[in-house]
C-alpha positions as CSV (number, residue, x, y, z in Angstrom):
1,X,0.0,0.0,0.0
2,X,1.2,3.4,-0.9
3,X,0.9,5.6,2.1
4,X,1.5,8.4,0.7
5,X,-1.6,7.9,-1.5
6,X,-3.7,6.6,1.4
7,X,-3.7,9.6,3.3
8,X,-4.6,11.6,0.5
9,X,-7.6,10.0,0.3
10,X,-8.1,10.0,3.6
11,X,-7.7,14.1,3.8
12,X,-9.5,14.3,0.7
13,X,-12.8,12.4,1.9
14,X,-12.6,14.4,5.4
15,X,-12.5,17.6,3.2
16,X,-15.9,16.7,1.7
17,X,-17.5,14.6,4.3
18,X,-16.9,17.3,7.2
19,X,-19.6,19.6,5.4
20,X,-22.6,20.1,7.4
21,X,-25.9,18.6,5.5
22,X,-28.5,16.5,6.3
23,X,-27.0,13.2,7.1
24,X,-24.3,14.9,9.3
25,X,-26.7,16.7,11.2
26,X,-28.6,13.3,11.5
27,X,-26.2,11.5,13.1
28,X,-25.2,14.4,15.3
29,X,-28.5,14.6,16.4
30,X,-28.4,11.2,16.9
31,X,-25.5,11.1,18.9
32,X,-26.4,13.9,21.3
33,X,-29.6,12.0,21.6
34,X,-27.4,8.7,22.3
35,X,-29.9,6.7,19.9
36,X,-29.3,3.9,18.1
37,X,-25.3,5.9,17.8
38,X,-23.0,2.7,17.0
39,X,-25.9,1.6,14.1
40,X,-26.5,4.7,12.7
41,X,-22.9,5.3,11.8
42,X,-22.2,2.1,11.0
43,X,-25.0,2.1,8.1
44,X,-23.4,5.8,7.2
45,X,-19.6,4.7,6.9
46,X,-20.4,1.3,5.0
47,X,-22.6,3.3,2.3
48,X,-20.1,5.5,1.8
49,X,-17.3,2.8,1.5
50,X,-19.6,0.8,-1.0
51,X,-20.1,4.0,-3.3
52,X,-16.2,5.1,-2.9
53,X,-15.1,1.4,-4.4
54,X,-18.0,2.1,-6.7
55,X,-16.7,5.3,-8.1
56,X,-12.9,4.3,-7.6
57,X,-13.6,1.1,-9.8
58,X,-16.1,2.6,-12.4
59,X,-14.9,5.5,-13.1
60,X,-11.2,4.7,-13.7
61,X,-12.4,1.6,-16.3
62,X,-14.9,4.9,-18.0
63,X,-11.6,7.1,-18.3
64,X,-9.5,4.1,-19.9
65,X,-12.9,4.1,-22.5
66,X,-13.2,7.8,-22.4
67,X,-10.2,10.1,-21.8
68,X,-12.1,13.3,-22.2
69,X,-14.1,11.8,-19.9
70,X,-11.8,12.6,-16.9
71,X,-11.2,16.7,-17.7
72,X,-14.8,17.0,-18.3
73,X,-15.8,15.2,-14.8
74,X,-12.3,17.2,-12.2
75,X,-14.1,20.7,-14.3
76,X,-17.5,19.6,-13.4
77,X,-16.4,18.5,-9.9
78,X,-14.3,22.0,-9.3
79,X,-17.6,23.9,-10.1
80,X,-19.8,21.5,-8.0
81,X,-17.0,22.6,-5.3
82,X,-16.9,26.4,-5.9
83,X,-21.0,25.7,-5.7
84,X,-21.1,24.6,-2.7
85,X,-18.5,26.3,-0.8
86,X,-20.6,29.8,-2.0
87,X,-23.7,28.0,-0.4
88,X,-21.8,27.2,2.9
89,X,-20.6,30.5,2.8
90,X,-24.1,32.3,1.8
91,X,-25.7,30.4,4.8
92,X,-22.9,31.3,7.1
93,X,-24.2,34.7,6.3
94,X,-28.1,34.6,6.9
95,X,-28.2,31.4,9.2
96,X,-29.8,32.5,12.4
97,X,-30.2,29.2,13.8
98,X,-28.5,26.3,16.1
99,X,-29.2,22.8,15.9
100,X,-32.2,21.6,18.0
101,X,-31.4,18.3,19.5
102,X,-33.5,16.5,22.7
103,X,-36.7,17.1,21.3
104,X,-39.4,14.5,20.7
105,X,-40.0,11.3,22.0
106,X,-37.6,8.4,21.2
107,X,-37.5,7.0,17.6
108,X,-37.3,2.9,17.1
109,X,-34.8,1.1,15.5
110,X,-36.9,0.5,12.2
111,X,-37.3,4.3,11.9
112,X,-34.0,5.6,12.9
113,X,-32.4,3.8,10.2
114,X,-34.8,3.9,7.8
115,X,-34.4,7.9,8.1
116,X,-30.4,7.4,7.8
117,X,-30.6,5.6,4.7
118,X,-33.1,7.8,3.2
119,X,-30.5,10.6,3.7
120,X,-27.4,8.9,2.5
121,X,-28.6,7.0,-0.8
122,X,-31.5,9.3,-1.7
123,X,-29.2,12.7,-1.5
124,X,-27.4,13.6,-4.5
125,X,-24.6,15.0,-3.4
126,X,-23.4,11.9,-2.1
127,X,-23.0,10.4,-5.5
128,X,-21.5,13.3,-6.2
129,X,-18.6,13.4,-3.6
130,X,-18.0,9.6,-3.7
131,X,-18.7,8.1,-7.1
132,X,-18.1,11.3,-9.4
133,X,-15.5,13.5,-7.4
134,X,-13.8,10.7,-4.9
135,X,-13.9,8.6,-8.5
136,X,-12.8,11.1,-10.6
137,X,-9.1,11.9,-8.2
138,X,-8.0,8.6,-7.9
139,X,-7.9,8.0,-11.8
140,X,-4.5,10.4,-10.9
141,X,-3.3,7.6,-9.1
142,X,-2.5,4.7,-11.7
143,X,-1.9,1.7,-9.7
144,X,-2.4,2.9,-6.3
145,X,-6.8,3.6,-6.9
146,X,-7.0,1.1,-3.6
147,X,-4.6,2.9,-1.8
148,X,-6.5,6.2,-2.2
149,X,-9.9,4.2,-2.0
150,X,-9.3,2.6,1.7
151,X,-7.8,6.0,3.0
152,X,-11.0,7.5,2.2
153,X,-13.1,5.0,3.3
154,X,-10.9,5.3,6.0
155,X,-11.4,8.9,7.1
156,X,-15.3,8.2,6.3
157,X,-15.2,5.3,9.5
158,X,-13.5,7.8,11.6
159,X,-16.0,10.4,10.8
160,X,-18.7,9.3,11.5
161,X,-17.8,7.1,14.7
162,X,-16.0,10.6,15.4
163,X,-18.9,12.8,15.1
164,X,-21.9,10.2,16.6
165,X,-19.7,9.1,20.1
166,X,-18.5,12.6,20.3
167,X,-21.6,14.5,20.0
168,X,-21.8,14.7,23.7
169,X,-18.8,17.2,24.0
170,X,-20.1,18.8,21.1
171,X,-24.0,20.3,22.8
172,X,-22.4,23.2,24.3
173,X,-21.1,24.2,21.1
174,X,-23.7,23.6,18.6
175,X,-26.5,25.2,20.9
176,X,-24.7,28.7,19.4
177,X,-26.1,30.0,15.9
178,X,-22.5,31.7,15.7
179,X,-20.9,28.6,16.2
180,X,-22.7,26.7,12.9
181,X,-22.0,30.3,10.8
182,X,-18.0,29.9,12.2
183,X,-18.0,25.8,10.5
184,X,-20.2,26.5,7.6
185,X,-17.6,29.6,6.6
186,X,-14.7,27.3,6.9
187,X,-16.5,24.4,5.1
188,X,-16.5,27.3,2.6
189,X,-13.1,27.6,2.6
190,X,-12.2,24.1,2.2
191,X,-14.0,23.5,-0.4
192,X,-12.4,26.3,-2.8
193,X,-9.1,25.3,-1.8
194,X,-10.1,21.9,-3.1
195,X,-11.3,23.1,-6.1
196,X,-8.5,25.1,-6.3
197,X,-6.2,22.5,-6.3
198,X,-8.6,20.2,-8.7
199,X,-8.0,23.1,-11.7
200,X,-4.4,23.4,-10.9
201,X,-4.1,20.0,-12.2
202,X,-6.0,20.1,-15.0
């Protein structure tokens, strides 16, 4: 295994996994809720290491076919980048609020993880991060696409383990508005510096 390579894919699938959306804030929630915690990211970390190996297999095969393929899809992927980084920034501007967690009665089993699957393989973006973008990088990698593709399935398992045990420490800080517009402007940041780096090597 090619270190090196592994913890660039590692760093690269913390870059985009860190932003705040709709699964995260699921399995925060669920975390400061202590629900169902080891399950729920479990069944987020194994979907994302199913569609990584998808994109890291599929894609590279598609390039060998298709060689404009691969400019066309790091181009695409810098302005999905620049996209959402401008969102993250835009609602680091006008966000007013803090995420609301202990409310409501306790969800079951069957509906907990029905909700976190719903939100993993029914949002876009995550096809978008893992098959197409995650995909599209470790076609730069010749020979090493596994290396790459366990470092970032790697950083996906410590993610979300991460962010679900650790919730707990996390309440005091998440209970600020200021707080989310603070992460959301440097998900912002992170983002353009990856899509800055994506066009540098085009």
């Amino acid at each position: 295994m090619n270190l090196s390579i592994y913890f660039t894919g590692m760093m690269m699938g913390l870059s985009l996994i860190v932003a705040i959306g709709a699964q995260n804030a699921f399995v925060l929630r669920q975390g400061l809720r202590n629900e169902h915690v080891f399950a729920v990211c479990l069944a987020c970390a194994v979907s994302d290491a199913l569609l990584i190996v998808l994109g890291v297999t599929s894609l590279h095969k598609i390039a060998t076919i298709a060689p404009w393929l691969d400019p066309v899809m790091r181009y695409g992927g810098a302005a999905f980048l620049i996209w959402f980084g401008g969102r993250s920034l835009l609602s680091a501007l006008r966000s007013s609020g803090a995420l609301t967690v202990g409310e409501g009665t306790p969800s079951s089993f069957g509906r907990t993880m029905a909700t976190c699957l719903a939100l993993t393989w029914l949002n876009p973006h995550v096809y978008l991060d893992t098959v197409v973008f995650l995909g599209t990088i470790s076609t730069r990698f010749p020979g090493s696409e596994a290396s790459f593709a366990a470092g970032a399935v790697t950083g996906s398992f410590l993610f979300f383990f991460s962010l679900g045990f650790g919730a707990t420490r996390l309440r005091p800080i998440f209970s600020s508005p200021a707080s989310w517009r603070v992460l959301e402007t440097a998900i912002a940041a992170v983002m353009w510096l990856i899509a800055y780096q994506l066009l540098r090597g085009l």
